[in-house]
N, C-alpha and C positions, 0 to 999 in steps of 0.2 A: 504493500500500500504506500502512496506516498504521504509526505510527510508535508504539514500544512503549518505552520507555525502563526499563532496568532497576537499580537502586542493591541493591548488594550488598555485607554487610560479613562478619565475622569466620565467623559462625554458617554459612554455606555451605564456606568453608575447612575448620572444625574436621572434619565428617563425612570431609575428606580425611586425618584427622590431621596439620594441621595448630595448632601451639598460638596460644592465644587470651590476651590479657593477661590474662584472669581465670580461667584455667584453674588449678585444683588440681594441685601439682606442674608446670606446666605450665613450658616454658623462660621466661618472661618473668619468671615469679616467680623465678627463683634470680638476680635481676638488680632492681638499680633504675633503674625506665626512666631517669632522669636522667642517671645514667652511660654509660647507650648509646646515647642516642637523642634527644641533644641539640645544636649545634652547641658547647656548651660540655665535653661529653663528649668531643667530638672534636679539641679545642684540649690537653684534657687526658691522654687516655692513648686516640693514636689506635690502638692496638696491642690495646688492649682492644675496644674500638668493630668494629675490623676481627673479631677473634675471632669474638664476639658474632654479626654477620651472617653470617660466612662458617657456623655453624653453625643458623641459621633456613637459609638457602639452602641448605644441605648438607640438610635436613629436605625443602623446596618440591620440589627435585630426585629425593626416593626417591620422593615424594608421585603420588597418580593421581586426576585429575579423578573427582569424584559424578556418581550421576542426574541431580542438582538441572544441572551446570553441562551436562552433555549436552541435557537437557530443554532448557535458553535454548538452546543453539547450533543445536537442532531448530526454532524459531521463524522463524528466519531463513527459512526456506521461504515463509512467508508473510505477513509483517514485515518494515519496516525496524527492526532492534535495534541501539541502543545500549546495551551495557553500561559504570555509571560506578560502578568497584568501590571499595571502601576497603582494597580486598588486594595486597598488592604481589608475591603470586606470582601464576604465569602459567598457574595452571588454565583462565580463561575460554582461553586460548590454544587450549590442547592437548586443549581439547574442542570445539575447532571454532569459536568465535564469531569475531566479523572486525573489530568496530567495539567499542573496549574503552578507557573513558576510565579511566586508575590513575591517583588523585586524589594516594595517598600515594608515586608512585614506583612501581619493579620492581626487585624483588628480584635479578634474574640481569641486572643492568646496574650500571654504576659512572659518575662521573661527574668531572670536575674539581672539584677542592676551590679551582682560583680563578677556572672560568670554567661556571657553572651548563649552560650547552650544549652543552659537550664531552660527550656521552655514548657510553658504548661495549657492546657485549654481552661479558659476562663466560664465558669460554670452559666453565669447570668450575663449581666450587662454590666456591672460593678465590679470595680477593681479599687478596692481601701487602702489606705492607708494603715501596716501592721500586718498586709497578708505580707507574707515570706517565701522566700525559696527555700529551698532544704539546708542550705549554707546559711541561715539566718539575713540573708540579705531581705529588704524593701524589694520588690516585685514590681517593676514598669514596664507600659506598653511594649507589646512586642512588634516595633516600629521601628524603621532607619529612620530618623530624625535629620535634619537639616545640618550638613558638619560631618554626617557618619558617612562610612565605608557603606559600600551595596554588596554584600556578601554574595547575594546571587547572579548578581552580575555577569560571573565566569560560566556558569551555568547555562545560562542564558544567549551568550556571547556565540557557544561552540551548540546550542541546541539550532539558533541562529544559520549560524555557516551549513547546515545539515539541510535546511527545509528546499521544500520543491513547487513549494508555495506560500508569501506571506502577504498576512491582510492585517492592516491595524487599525482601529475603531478608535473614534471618540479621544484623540491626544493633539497637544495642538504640535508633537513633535518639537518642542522648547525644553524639555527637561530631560537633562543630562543627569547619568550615560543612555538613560535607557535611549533616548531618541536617537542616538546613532548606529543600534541596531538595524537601519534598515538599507545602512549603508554597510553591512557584515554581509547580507544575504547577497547569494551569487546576483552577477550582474543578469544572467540568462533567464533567469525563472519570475513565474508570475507574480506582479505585487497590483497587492489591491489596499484603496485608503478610503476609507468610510468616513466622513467629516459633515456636517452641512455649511461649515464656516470657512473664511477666505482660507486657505493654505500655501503658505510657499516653500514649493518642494521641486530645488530644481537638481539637475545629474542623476535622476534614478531611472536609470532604464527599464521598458517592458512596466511600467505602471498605469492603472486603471484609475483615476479619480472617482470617487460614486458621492456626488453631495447630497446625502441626504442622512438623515438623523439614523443613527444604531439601530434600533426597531424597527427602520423597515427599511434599510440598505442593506441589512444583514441575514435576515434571511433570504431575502432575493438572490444574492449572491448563493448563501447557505444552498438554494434550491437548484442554482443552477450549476452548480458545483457535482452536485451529486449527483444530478441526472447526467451531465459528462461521463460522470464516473462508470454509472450503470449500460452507456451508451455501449 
């Protein structure tokens, strides 16, 4: 089977009502990311930090996967997919996909604040002040923060250079590293961008623009993907 690689960022989330950092009124705006989403944030008022996520999670959690992430996880029938998201909730989950690289972290997981590998699944939607890791340490988001390394990165990089097909949803392609992924994938093979917003995206050959919103550029594509296949 070939191998379809998918990069997904904010834009596939929001249709879930989920908020976006450049959303109007949106949660991020009544917050400067600095304060919450730094490891200096979290040296300085981890009680705020904690707040903070415990209500994006409490949001991830009311939340219900779109078409757009049903559409990917319907691929898999005839595809090997890798999804490698830039969302740290767990839509592509709960819509069925199976192979899901979260570059920035998971939202409904917490991690040691002194041993990066201790990770655990976060039971509800709250995450206090006093829960622990098994080393006694304080427990925080388990999120790459602004300032941190992308552990997955490398992961990403070489699942990347492999696919025979990439399509990426809903990113505006400004945030590094991941946006340079789409410069990894060979030059020969199909790329498809799902956006409805202006994009500029110039040197990538064999590219398909599709302007139209994740929910319903995605499964279109989804549908015509698979009927090739079965062709």
């Amino acid at each position: 089977m070939e191998n379809i690689v998918v990069l997904t960022g904010a834009g596939i989330s929001a249709e879930s009502g989920l908020s976006t950092f450049r959303d109007s009124g949106g949660l991020w705006e009544q917050y400067n990311v600095y304060e919450v989403a730094t490891p200096e944030a979290w040296e300085k008022d981890q009680n705020l930090v904690l707040d903070f996520y415990n209500q994006r999670r409490k949001q991830v959690l009311e939340a219900e996967p779109n078409a757009a992430h049903y559409a990917l996880a319907s691929l898999e029938e005839k595809f090997n997919v890798t999804i490698i998201t830039q969302n740290v909730d767990n839509l592509h989950e709960r819509a069925g996909s199976t192979n899901i690289i979260h570059l920035h972290g998971e939202i409904t997981k917490s991690q040691s604040s002194v041993d990066a590998s201790l990770v655990y699944d976060i039971d509800d939607w709250e995450l206090k002040s006093g829960n622990t890791c098994e080393k006694g340490s304080q427990l925080r988001p388990h999120i790459v923060w602004f300032g941190e390394a992308v552990p997955k990165m490398t992961d990403a990089t070489v699942i990347t250079e492999s696919a025979d097909k990439l399509i990426v949803i809903g990113t505006s392609l400004n945030v590094y590293p991941a946006a340079g992924l789409i410069d990894v994938a060979g030059k020969e093979i199909d790329k498809y961008l799902i956006d409805p917003g202006e994009m500029s995206v110039g040197g990538v050959d064999n590219l398909t623009i599709i302007k139209e919103k994740a929910s319903t550029g995605v499964p279109k594509l989804a549908e015509k993907l698979l009927a090739n296949a079965c062709a």
